[in-house]
C-alpha positions in Angstrom: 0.0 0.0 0.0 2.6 2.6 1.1 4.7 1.8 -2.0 1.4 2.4 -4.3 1.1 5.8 -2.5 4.4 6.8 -3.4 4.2 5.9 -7.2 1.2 8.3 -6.7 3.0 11.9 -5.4 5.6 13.8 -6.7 6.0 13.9 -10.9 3.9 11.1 -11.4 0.7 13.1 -9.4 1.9 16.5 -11.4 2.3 15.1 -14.8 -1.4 13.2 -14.3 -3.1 16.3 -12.9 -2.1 18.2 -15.7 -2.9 15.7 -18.2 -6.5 15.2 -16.4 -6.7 18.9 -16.9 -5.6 18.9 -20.4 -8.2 16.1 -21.5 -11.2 18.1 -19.4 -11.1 20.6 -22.1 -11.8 17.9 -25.0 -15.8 17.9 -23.3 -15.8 21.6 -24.4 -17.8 21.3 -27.3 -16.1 24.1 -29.1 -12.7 25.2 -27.4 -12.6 28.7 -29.4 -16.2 29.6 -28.3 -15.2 29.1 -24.5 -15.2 31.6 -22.1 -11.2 31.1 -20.9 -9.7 33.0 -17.9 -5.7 33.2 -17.1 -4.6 34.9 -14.0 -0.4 34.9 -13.5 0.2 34.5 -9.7 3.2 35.3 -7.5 3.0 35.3 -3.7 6.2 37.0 -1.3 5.8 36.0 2.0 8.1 36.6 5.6 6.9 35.2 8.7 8.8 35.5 12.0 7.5 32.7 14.3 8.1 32.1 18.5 7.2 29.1 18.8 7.7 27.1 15.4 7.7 23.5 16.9 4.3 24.5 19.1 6.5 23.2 22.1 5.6 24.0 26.4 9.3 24.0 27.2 12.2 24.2 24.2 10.2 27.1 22.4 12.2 28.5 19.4 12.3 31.0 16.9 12.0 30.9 13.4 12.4 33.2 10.4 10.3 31.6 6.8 10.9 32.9 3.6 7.9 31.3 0.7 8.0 32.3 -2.5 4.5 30.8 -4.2 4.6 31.0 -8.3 1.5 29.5 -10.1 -1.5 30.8 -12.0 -5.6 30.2 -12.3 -6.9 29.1 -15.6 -10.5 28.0 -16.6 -12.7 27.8 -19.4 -16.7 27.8 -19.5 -19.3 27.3 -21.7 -23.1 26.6 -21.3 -22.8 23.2 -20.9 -19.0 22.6 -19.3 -16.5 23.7 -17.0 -12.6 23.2 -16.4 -10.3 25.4 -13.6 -7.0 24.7 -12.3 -5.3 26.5 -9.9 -2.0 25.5 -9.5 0.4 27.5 -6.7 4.0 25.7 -5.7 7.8 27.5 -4.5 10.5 27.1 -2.6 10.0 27.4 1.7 13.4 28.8 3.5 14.2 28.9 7.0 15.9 30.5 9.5 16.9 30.2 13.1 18.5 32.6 15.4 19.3 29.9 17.6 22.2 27.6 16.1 21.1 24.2 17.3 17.6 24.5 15.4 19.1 23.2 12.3 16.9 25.5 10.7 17.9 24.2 6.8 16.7 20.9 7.5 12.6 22.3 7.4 13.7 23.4 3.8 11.4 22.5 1.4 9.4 22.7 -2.0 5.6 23.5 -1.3 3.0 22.7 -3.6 -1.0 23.2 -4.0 -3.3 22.4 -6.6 -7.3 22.6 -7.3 -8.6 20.9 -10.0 -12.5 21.5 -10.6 -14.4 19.6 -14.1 -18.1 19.7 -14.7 -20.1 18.6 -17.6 -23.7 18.6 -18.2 -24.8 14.9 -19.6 -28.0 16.0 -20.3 -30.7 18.8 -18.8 -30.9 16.9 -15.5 -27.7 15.4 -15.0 -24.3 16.5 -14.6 -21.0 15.4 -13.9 -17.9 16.5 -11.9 -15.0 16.1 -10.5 -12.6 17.8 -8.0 -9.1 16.7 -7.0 -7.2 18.9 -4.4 -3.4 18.4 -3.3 -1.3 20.1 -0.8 2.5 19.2 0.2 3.4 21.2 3.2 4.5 21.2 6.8 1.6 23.1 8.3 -0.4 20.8 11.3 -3.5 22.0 10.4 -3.9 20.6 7.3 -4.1 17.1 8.3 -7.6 16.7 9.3 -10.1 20.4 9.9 -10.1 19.4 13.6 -6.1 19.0 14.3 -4.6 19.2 17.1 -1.1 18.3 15.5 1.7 20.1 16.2 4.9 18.4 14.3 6.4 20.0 11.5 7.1 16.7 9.1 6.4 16.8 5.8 3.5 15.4 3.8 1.1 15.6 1.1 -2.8 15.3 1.2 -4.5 14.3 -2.0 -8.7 14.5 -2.1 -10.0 13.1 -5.4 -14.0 13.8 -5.3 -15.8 12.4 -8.4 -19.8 13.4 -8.1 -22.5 12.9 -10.2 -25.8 15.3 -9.9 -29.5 15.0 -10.8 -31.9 17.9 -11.1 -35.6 18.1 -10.1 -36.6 20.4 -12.3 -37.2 23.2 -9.6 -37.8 21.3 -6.7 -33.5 20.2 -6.0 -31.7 17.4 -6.4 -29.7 14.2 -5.8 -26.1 13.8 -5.9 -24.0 10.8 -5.2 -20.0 11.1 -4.7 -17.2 9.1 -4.1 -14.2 10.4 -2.2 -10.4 9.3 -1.6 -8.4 11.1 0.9 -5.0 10.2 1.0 -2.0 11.4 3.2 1.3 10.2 3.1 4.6 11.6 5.4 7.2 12.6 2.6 10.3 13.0 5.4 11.3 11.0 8.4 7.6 10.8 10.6 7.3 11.5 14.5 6.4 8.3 16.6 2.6 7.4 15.9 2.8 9.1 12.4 1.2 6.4 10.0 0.4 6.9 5.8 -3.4 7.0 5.9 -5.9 6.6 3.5 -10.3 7.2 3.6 -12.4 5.7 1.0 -16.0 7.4 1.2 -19.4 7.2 -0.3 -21.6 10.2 0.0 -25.6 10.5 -1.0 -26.6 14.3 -0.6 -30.2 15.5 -1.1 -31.6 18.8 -1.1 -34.8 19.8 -1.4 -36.1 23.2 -2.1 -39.4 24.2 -0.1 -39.6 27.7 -1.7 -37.0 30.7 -2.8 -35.3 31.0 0.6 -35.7 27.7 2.6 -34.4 24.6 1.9 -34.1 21.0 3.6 -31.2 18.5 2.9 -30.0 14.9 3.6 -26.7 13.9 3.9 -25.6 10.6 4.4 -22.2 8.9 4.3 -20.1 5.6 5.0 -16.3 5.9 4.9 -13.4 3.2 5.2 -10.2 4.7 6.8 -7.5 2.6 7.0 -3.6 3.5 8.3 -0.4 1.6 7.1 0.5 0.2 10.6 -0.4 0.5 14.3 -3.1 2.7 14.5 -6.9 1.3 14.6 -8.5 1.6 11.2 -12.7 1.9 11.1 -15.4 2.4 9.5 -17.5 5.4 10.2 -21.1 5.9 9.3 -23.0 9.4 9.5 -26.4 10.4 8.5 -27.3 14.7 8.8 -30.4 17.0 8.1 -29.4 20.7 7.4 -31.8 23.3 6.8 -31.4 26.6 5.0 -32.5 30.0 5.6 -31.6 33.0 3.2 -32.8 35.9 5.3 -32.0 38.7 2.8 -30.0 38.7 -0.4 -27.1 39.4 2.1 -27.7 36.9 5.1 -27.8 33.1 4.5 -28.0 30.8 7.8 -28.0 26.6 8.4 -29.0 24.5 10.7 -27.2 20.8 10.6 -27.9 18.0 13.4 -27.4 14.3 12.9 -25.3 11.4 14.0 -22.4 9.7 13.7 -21.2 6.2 14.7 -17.3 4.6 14.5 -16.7 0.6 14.5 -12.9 0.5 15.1 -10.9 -2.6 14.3 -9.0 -2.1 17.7 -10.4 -3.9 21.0 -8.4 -1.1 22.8 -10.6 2.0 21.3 -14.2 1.5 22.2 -16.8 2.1 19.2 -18.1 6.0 19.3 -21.6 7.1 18.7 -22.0 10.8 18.8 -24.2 13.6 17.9 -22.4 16.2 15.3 -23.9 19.3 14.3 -22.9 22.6 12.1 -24.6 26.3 12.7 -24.1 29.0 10.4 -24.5 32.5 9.4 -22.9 33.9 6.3 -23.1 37.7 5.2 -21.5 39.2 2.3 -22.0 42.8 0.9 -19.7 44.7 -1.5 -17.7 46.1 1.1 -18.5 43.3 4.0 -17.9 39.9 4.4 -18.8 37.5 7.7 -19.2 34.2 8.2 -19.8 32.2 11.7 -20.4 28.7 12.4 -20.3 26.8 15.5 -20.1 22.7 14.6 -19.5 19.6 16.8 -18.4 16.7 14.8 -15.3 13.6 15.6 -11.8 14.2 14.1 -11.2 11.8 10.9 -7.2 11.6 10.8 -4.9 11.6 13.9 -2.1 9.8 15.2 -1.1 7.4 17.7 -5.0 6.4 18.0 -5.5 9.8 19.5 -9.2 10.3 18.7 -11.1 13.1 20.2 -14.5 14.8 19.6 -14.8 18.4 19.2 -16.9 21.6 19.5 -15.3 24.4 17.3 -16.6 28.0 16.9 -15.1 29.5 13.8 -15.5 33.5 12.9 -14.5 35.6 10.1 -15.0 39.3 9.1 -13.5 41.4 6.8 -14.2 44.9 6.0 -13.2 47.2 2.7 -12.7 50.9 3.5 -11.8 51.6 0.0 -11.6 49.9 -3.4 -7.8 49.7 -2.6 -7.8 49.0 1.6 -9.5 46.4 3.5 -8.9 44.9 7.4 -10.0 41.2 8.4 -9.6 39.5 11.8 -11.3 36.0 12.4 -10.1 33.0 14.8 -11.5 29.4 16.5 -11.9 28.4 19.4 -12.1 24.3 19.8 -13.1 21.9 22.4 -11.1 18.5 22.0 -12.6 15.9 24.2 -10.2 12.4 23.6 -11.4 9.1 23.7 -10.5 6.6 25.7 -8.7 9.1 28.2 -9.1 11.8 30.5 -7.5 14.0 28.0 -8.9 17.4 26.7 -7.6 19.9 25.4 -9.2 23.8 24.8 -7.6 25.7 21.6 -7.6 29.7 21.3 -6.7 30.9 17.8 -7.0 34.9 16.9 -6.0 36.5 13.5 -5.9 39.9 12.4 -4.6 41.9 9.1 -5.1 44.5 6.8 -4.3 44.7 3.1 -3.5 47.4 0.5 -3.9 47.2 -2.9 -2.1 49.4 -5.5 0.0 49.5 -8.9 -3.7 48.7 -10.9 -4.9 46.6 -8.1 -2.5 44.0 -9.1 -0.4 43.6 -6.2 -1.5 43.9 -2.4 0.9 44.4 0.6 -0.5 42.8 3.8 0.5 42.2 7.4 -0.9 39.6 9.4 -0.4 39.0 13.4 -1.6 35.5 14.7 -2.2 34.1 18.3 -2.3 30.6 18.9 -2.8 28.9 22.3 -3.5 25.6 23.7 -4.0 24.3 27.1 -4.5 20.6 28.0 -5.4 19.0 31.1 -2.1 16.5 30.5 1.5 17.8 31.3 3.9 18.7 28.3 0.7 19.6 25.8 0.6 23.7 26.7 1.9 26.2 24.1 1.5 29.6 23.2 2.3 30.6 19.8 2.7 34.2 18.2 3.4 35.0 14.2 3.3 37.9 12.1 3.3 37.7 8.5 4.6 40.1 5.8 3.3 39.4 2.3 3.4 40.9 -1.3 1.0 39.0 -3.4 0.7 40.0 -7.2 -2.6 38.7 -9.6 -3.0 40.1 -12.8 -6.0 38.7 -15.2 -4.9 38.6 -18.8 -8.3 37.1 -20.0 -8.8 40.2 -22.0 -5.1 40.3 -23.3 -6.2 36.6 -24.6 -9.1 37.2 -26.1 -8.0 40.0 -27.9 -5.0 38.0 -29.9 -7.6 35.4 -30.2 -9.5 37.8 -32.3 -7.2 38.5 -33.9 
């Protein structure tokens, strides 16, 4: 298993994805009549970090240096879609204190969305969305994690989907999903390759213009290369949906959830999981909230934990040229199996200025992080600032024109 999983990173993923891509645009009936979009990407980024291993006692300071190359491209017509949005650079660091071995977090990053949709006929249609990350950031193991180590690894999510309309009333979709992550560098103790195989049945009905009422049921096969207790996991949720004004939107989600593990030392979990939202969004505004309860999918060690998270977002523009944001989470990680929990603080807040046409933005970002756990050795505190230059320039026009001509 591990050795398939390698044969499917590095070249081999990047020269498929793009080939994958290059094929989508074969279902656009007539290339030339396609609506095509091309925006040119670069991302300049400095973060100074105090904590960079997330660590209660040997806390030390880091200096990161990413520079993120890449581009968005898509192309639309009436009946089919095809974007990729592809983003990867070199990651430097740097250590004030000698003994870090700062060098050795050195890395290539890489991200890539992949989005294909094509209407088989005036009730059906058909997609598929593959989305890859290689990085060292914790967080992007799993929504709910609590990881702190700084290995390296990729995440690949391959979601094929296939929709049916009623007429005006909603629809049906079934989807498949693969989730696969897999350490790249030398793993911590308890870090295992991991893969989830899941099959999803979503149904939403429409009960007029601004309420709706939806089904979403799921059973899912995860499975880990060694130790740690695979399982199978089988959820079933009903979320209703408000839009209050042509501004506010709000959900209400509540259903159930039930783990089998293969291990006789992890008892089998039943739990209730929820999601409530609000979302807001005007021209100069944007906010969204959500409180949620739900069991974390990927962990380590067999260190399963439920969690309550509150998530909040808002961002303001002043002018066309100058907005501010701020937004953070607060989560709730009750572990299984143990007298473990653990409560998570996390507070952002930025501004950014656009200039030079609007094509580049100069931002600073400050970030508070903080963690505090019932079990010795788990505390940390964690402060970051950021410093980025990020350019985007949309040549769609400059394309068409030469097209034209």
């Amino acid at each position: 298993m591990r050795a398939f999983r390698r044969m499917y990173s590095g070249p081999v993923f990047t020269v498929s994805l793009f080939c994958l891509f290059n094929l989508s645009l074969l279902l656009i009936p007539d290339a030339s009549m396609a609506e095509v979009s091309l925006t040119p990407t670069l991302l300049l980024e400095e973060e100074y970090n105090d904590n960079w291993y997330r660590s209660e006692e040997n806390e030390l300071e880091f200096w990161v240096t990413r520079i993120w190359a890449g581009f968005g491209f898509g192309a639309y017509t009436g009946r089919s879609s095809a974007s990729l949005n592809l983003s990867f650079g070199p990651q430097f660091h740097y250590s004030p204190d000698s003994n870090a071995n700062a060098s050795n977090q050195d890395y290539w990053a890489a991200a890539a969305d992949l989005a294909l949709a094509y209407r088989l006929s005036s009730r059906v249609t058909g997609s598929l969305v593959n989305r890859f990350t290689l990085t060292r950031e914790p967080a992007s193991t799993d929504q709910f994690s609590e990881e702190t180590s700084r290995q390296l690894y990729w995440r690949n999510q391959l979601t094929p989907s296939l929709r049916y309309d009623l007429a005006e009333k909603g629809s049906i979709t079934l989807s498949y999903q693969s989730d696969v992550l897999l350490w790249v560098s030398n793993t911590d103790e308890g870090q295992e390759d991991s893969a989830e195989h899941r099959g999803i049945l979503g149904i939403v009905y429409y009960l007029n213009s601004r309420n709706h009422l939806g089904l979403n049921s799921s059973i899912s096969r995860r499975t880990y290369d060694e130790d740690n207790s695979d399982y199978y996991a089988y959820t079933g949720k009903f979320t209703f949906w408000h839009e209050f004004n042509s501004y506010f939107s709000g959900r209400g989600g509540l259903g159930y959830q039930y783990r089998d593990y293969d291990s006789n030392d992890l008892d089998d979990q039943g739990k209730i999981v929820f999601d409530v939202g609000l979302n807001g969004a005007t021209d100069r505004t944007m906010l969204d909230l959500s409180f949620v309860r739900d069991l974390v999918s990927f962990t380590t060690d067999d260190q399963y934990y439920s969690a309550y998270r509150i998530n909040l977002f808002l961002q303001r523009k002043f002018q066309e040229a100058l907005r501010a944001y701020a937004g953070g989470f607060y989560q709730n990680s009750d572990y299984q199996n143990s007298s473990r929990e653990d409560d998570t603080y996390s507070v952002n807040v930025g501004f950014g200025y656009r200039f030079f046409r609007r094509f580049i933005e100069f931002s600073v970002e400050y970030g508070y992080r903080e963690r505090d756990s019932n079990e010795p050795g788990r505390d940390y505190e964690e402060n970051r600032v950021f410093f980025r230059l990020n350019f985007a320039a949309d040549v769609s026009d400059y394309i068409s024109r030469m097209t034209r001509e």
